[in-house]
C-alpha atoms as one frame of an Amber mdcrd trajectory, in Angstrom:
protein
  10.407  12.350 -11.985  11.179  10.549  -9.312   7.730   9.329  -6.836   8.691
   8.499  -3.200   8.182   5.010  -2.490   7.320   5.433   0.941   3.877   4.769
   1.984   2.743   5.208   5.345  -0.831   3.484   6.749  -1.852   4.603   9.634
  -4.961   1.368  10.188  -4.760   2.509  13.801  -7.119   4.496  15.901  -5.558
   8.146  16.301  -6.294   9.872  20.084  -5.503  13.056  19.443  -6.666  15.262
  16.049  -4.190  14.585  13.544  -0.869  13.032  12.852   2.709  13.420  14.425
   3.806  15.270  11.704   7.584  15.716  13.249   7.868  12.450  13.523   6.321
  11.212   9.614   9.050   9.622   7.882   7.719  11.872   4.858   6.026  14.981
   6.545   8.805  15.798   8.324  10.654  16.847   5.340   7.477  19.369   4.371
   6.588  22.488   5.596   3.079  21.651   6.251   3.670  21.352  10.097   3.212
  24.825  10.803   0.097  25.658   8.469  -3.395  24.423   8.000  -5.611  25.078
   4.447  -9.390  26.572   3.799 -11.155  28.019   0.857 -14.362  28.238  -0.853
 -15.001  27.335  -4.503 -18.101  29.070  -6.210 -19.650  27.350  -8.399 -22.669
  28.466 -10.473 -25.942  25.810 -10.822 -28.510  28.162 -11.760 -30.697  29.115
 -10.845 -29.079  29.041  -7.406 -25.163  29.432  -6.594 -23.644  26.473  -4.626
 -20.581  27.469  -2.529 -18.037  24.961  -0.880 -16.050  25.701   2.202 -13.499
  23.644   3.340 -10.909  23.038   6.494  -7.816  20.901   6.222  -5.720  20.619
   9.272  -3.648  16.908   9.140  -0.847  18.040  11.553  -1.188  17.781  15.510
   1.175  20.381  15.779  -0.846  22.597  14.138  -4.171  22.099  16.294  -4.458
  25.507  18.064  -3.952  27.342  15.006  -6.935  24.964  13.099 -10.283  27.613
  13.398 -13.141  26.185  11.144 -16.357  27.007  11.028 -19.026  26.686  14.266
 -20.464  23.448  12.245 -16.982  21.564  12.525 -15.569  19.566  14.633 -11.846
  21.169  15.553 -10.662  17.760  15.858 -11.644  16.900  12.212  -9.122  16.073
   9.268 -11.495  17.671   7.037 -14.824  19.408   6.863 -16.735  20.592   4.264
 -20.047  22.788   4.059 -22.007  22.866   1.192 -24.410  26.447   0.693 -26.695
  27.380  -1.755 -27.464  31.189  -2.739 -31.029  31.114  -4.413 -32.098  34.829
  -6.339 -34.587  35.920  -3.655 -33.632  34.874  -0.415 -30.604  36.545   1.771
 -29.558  33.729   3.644 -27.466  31.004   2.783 -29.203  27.454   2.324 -26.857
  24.704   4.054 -27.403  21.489   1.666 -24.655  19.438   3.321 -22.017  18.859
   6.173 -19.214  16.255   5.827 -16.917  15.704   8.364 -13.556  13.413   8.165
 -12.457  13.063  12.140  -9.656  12.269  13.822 -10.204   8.278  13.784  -9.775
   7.683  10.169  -7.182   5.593   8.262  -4.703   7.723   6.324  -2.480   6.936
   3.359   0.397   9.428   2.783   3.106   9.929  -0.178   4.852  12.362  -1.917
   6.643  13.647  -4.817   9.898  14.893  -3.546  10.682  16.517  -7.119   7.204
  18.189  -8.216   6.911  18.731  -4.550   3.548  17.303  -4.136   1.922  15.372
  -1.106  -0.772  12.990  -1.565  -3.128  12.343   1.113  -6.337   9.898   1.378
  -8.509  10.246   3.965 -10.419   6.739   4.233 -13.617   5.650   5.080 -15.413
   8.224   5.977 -19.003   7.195   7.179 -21.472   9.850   5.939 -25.587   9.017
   5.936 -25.488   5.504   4.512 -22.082   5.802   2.321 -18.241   5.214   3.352
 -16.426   8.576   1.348 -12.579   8.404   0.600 -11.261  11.746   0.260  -7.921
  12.028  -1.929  -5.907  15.427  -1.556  -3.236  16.579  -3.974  -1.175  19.268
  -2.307   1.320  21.127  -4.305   3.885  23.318  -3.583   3.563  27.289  -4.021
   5.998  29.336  -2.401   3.969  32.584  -3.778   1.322  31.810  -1.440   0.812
  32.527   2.482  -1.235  30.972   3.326  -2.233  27.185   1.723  -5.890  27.520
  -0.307  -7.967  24.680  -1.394  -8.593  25.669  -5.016 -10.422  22.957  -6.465
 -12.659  19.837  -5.126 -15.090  17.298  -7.137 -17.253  14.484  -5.954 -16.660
  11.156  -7.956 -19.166   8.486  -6.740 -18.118   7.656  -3.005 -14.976   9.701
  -3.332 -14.055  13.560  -2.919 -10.492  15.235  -4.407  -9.325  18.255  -3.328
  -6.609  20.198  -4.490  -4.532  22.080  -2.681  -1.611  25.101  -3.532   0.608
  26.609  -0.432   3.516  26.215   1.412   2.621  23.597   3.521   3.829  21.329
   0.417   7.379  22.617  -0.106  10.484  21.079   1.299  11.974  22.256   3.891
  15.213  24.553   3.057  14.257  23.814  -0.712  15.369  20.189  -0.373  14.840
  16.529   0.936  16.124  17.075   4.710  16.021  13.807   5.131  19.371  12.979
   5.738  19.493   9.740   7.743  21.074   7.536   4.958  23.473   9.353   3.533
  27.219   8.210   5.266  28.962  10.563   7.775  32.271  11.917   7.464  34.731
   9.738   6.716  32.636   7.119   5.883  32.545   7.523   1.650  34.516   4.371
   1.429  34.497   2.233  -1.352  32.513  -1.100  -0.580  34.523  -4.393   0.139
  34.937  -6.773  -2.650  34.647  -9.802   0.160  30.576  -8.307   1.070  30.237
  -8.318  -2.715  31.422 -11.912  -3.269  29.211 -12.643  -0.239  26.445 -11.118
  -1.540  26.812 -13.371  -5.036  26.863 -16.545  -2.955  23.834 -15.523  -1.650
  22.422 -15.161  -4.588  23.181 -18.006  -5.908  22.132 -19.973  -2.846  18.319
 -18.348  -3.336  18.636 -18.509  -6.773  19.495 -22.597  -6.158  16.540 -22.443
  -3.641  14.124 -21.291  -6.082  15.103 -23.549  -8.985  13.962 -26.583  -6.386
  11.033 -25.298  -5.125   9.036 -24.357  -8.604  10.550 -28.235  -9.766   8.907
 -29.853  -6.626   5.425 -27.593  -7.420   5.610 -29.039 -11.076   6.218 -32.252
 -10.130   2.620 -31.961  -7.639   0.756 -30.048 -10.027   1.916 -33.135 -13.229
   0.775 -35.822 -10.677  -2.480 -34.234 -10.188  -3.430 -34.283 -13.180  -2.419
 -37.560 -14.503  -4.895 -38.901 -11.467  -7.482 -36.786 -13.079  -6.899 -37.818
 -16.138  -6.451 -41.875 -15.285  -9.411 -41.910 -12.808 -11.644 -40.371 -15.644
 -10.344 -42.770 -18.587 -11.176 -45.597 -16.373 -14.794 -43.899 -15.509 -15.504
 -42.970 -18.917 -18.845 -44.742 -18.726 -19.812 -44.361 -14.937 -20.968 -41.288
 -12.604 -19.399 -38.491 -10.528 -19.390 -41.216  -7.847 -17.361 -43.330  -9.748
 -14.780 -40.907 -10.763 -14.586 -39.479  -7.155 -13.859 -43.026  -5.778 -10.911
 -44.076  -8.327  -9.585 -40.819  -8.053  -9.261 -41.328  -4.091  -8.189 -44.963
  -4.572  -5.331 -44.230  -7.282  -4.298 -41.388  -4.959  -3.874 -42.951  -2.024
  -2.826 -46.377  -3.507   0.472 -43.827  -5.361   0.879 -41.541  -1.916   0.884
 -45.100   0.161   3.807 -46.880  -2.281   5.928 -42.880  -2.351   8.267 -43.864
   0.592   8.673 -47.787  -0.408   9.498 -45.930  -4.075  12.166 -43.043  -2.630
  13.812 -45.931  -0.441  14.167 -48.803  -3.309  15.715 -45.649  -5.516  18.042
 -44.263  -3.022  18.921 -47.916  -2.124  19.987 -48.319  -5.619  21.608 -44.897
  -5.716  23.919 -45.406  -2.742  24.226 -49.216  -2.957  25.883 -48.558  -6.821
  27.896 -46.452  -4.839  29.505 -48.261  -2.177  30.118 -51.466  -4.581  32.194
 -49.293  -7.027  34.176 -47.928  -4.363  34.579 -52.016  -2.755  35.633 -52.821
  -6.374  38.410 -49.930  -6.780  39.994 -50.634  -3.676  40.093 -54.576  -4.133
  41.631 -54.328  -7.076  44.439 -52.543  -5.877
């Protein structure tokens, strides 16, 4: 099984009622641009019977197709109405209304070979809570229309699950075609970018090696002045401790560059004397 790696966040304000779906680096390869998804899900809580209806619409494209019921918004994501049928009254009892709209963050990703899309809606304010909704939509090809077959409420968090069309490839496959080379273009790759690509690797492999020795180095001298300022403040205060600590520190950052130019001096100086010495003796 093979899960898509590409995860789109949309953090922005939306303007219009639902995503670009055309233009969705993973939607586009999905059918779900031309349909939207409802359903209700009976569920018995005697003595009563609680039905959920639901409207899913996440395409743009889709918008003038996207009918929910009089209590939505036809701009929302999502909407859900919650109904209870008690034994002696006719009418429906409407319990609750939640709404996802069209400003919400969205995450999107998919599984190319169960042909599922996963969708969270986030952040959805309703009364005093923030709900996330997370939607599993799965591919049926049996199906017309898309249903919502299942939902449950989790804390501050809804799923829905979804079977339909909407969540089947397009043309039974990835169209998604962008990366694979043209005609003409299945060449074997060039030993000279490979050799490259080693030195490069070599170079941030170097770079690396120097950078977690210079972070050792820091994190060693810290705590020998921790451990030197307390072992001379054994028997004094917080006060005392705090004040060698700053003295020893800045007494060793103070002498560093005298230090690094006495050892280079020596490193260089060696040097240039064996180098006088060779030639003179020739």
């Amino acid at each position: 099984m093979k899960l898509s790696t590409s995860l789109y966040l949309l953090s922005t304000f939306l303007t219009t009622n639902a995503i670009k779906c055309s233009n969705h680096e993973i939607l586009q390869n999905y059918n779900i641009i031309d349909h939207s998804a409802s359903g209700e899900i009976d569920k018995n809580t005697p003595p009563s019977k609680t039905i959920e209806s639901w409207w899913l619409n996440i395409c743009e494209e889709n918008k003038d197709n996207f009918k929910p019921s009089n209590e939505c918004d036809k701009n929302d994501l999502l909407c859900g109405i919650t109904q209870v049928s008690l034994p002696d009254e006719k009418n429906l009892l409407t319990t609750q209304i939640i709404e996802f709209g069209n400003r919400l963050a969205l995450e999107i990703d998919s599984n190319d070979d169960e042909q599922t899309l996963f969708i969270t809606i986030k952040s959805n304010k309703w009364g005093s809570f923030n709900i996330d909704a997370n939607i599993e939509w799965k591919c049926d090809n049996n199906l017309k229309n898309d249903e919502i077959v299942d939902s449950a409420w989790f804390d501050n968090e809804i799923t829905l699950s979804v079977k339909g069309p909407s969540a089947c490839l397009k043309d039974g496959g990835n169209n998604n075609n962008n990366n694979k080379p043209k005609n003409g273009d299945n060449k074997k790759p060039n030993n000279d970018n490979k050799k490259e690509d080693e030195k490069k690797d070599k170079k941030s492999g170097g770079l690396s090696w120097f950078t977690w020795l210079f972070l050792y180095a820091l994190l060693f001298t810290f705590f020998y002045l921790i451990i030197t300022a307390y072992m001379n403040t054994r028997g004094g205060n917080l006060d005392d401790f705090r004040q060698e600590f700053v003295e020893r520190s800045t007494q060793l950052f103070t002498s560093l560059p005298a230090f690094c130019k006495e050892v280079i001096a020596k490193i260089f100086g060696s040097r240039a004397t064996s180098e006088r010495g060779g030639y003179s003796a020739v």
